[in-house]
BAFI-44742 format. One record per atom (N, C-alpha, C): x, z, y; atom name; residue in one letter; residue number from 1. Coordinates in steps of 0.001 Angstrom, whole numbers. Example, Ala and Ser with C-alpha at 12.3 -4.5 7.8 and 13.67 -1.06 7.14 Angstrom:
% BAFI-44742
+---------+---------+---------+----+---+-----+
!       x !       z !       y !  a ! r !   k !
+---------+---------+---------+----+---+-----+
!   13190 !    7800 !   -5690 !  N ! a !   1 !
!   12300 !    7800 !   -4500 ! CA ! a !   1 !
!   13200 !    7800 !   -3300 !  C ! a !   1 !
!   12850 !    7080 !   -2250 !  N ! s !   2 !
!   13670 !    7140 !   -1060 ! CA ! s !   2 !
!   12900 !    7870 !      30 !  C ! s !   2 !
+---------+---------+---------+----+---+-----+
% end
This chain:
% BAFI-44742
+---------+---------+---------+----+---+-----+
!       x !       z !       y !  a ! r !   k !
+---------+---------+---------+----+---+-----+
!     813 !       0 !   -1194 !  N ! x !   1 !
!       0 !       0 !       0 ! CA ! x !   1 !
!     858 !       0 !    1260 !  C ! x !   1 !
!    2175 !     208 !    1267 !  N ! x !   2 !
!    2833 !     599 !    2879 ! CA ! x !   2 !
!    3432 !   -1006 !    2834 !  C ! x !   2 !
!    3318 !   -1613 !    1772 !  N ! x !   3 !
!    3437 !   -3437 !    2133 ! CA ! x !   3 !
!    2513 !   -3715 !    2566 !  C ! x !   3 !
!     984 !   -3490 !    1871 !  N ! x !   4 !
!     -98 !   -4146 !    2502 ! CA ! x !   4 !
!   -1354 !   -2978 !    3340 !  C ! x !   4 !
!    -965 !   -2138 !    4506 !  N ! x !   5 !
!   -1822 !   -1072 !    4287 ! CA ! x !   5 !
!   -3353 !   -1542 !    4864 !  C ! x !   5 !
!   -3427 !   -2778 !    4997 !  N ! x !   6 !
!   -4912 !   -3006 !    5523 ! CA ! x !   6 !
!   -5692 !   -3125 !    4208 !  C ! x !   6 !
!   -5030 !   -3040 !    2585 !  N ! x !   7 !
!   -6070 !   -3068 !    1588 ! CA ! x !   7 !
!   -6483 !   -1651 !    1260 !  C ! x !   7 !
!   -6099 !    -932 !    1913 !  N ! x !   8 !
!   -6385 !     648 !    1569 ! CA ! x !   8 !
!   -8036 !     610 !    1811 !  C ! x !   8 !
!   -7828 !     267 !    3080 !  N ! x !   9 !
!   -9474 !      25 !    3972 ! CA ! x !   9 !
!   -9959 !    -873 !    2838 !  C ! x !   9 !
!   -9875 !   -1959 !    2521 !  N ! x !  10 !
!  -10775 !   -3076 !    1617 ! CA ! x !  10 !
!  -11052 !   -1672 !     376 !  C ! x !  10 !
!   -9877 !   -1237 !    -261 !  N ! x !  11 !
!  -10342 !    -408 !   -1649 ! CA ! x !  11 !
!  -10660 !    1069 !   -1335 !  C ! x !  11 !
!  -10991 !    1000 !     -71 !  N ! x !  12 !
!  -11738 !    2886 !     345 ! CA ! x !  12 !
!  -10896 !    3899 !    -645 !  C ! x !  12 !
!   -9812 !    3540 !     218 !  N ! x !  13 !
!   -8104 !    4573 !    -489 ! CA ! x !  13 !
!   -8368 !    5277 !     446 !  C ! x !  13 !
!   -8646 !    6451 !     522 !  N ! x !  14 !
!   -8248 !    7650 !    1657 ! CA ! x !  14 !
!   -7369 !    8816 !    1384 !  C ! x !  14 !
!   -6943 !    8678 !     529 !  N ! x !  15 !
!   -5753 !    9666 !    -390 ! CA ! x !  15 !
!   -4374 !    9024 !    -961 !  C ! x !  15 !
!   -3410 !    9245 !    -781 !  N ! x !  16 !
!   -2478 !    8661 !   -1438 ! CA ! x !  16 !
!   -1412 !   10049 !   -1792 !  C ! x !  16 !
!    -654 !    9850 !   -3553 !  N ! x !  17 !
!    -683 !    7973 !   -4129 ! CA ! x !  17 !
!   -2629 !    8104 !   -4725 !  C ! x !  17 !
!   -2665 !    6973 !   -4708 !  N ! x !  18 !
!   -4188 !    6568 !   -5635 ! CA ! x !  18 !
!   -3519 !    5174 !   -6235 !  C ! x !  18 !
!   -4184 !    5426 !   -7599 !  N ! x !  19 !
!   -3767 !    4655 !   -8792 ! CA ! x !  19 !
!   -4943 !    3795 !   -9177 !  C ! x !  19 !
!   -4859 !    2136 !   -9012 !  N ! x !  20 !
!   -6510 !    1825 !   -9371 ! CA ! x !  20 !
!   -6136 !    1032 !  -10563 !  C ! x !  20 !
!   -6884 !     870 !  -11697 !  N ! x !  21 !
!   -6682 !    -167 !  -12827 ! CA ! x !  21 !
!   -8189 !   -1079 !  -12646 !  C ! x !  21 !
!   -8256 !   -2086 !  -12182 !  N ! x !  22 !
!   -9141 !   -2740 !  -12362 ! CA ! x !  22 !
!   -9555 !   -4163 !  -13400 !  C ! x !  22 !
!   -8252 !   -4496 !  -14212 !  N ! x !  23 !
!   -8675 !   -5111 !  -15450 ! CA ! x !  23 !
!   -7891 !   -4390 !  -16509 !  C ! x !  23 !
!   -8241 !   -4361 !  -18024 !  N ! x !  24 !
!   -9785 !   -4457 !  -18133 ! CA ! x !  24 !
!  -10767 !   -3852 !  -17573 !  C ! x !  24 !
!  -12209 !   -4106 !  -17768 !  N ! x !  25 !
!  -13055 !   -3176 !  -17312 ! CA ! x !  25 !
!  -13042 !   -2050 !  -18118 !  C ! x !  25 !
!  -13603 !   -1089 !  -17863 !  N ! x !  26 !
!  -13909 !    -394 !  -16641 ! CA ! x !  26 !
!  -12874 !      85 !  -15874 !  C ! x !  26 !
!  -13507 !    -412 !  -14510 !  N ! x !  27 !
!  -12262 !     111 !  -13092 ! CA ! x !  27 !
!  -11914 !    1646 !  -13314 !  C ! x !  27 !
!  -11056 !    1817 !  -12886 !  N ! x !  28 !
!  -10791 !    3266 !  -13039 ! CA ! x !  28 !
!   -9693 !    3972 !  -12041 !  C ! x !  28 !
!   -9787 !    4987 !  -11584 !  N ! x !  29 !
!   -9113 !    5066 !  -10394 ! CA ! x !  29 !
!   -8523 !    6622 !  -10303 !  C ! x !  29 !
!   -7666 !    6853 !  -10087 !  N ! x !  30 !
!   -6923 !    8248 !  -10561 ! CA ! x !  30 !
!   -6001 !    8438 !   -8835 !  C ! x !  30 !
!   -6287 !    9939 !   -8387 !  N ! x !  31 !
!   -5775 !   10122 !   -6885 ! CA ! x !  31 !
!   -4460 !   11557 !   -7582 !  C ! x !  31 !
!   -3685 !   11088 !   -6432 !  N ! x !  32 !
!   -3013 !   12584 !   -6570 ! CA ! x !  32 !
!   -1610 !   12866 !   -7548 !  C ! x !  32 !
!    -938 !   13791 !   -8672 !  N ! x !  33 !
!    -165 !   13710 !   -9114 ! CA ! x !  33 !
!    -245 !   12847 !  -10748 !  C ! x !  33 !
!     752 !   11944 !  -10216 !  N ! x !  34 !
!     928 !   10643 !  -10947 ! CA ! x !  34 !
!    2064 !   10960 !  -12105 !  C ! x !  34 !
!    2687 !   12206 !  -11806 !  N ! x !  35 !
!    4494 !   12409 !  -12366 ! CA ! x !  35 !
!    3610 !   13055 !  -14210 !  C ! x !  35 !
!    2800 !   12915 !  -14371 !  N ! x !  36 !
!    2298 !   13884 !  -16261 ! CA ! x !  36 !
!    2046 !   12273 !  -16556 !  C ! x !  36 !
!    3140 !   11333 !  -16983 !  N ! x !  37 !
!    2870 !    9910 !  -17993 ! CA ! x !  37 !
!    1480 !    9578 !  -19026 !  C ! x !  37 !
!    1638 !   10651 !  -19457 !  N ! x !  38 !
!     906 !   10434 !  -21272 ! CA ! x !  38 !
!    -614 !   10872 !  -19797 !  C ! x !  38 !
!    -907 !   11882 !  -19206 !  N ! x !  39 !
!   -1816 !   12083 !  -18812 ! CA ! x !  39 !
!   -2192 !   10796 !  -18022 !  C ! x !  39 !
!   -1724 !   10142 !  -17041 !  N ! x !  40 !
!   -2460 !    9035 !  -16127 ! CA ! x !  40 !
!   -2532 !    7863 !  -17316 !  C ! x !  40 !
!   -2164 !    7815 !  -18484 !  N ! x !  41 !
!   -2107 !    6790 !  -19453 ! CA ! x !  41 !
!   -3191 !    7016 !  -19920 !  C ! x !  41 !
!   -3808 !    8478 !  -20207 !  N ! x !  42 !
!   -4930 !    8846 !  -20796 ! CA ! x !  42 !
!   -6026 !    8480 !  -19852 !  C ! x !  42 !
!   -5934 !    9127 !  -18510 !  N ! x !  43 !
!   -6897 !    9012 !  -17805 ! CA ! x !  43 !
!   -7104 !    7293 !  -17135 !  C ! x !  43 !
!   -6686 !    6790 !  -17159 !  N ! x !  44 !
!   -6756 !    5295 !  -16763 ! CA ! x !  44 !
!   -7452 !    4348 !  -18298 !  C ! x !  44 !
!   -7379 !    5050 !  -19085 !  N ! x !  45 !
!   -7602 !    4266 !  -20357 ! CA ! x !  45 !
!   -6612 !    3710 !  -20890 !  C ! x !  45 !
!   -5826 !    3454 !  -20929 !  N ! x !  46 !
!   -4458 !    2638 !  -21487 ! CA ! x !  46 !
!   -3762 !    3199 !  -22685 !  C ! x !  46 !
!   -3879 !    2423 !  -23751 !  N ! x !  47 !
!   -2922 !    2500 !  -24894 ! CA ! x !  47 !
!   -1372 !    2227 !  -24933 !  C ! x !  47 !
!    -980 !    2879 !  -25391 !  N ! x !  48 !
!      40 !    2410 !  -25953 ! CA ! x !  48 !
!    1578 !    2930 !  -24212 !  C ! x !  48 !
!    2299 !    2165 !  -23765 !  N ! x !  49 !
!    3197 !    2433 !  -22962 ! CA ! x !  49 !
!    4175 !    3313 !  -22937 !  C ! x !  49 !
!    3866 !    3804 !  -24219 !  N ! x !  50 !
!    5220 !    5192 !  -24034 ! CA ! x !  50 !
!    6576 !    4443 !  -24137 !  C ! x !  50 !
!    7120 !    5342 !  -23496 !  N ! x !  51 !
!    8939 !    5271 !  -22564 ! CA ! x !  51 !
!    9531 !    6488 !  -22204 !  C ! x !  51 !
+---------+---------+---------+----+---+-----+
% end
């Protein structure tokens, strides 16, 4: 967003960081501490990515 910050306004970001996954469906959108991996992997829906 500090490359593009006029999409904050388009995606009604009023918190940062905010994390959006919008494909696949369902959108899903996670605000706040990003640093627990396995947790924003969980909460976004996403399989698999461990590193």
């Amino acid at each position: 967003m500090c490359q593009e910050p006029g999409r904050a306004t388009e995606c009604d970001i009023i918190a940062a960081p905010t994390l959006i996954k919008d494909e696949p469906p369902p959108s899903r959108r996670m605000v706040g501490d990003l640093s627990d991996r396995p947790k924003v992997l969980s909460n976004l829906a996403i399989v698999g990515g461990s590193k």
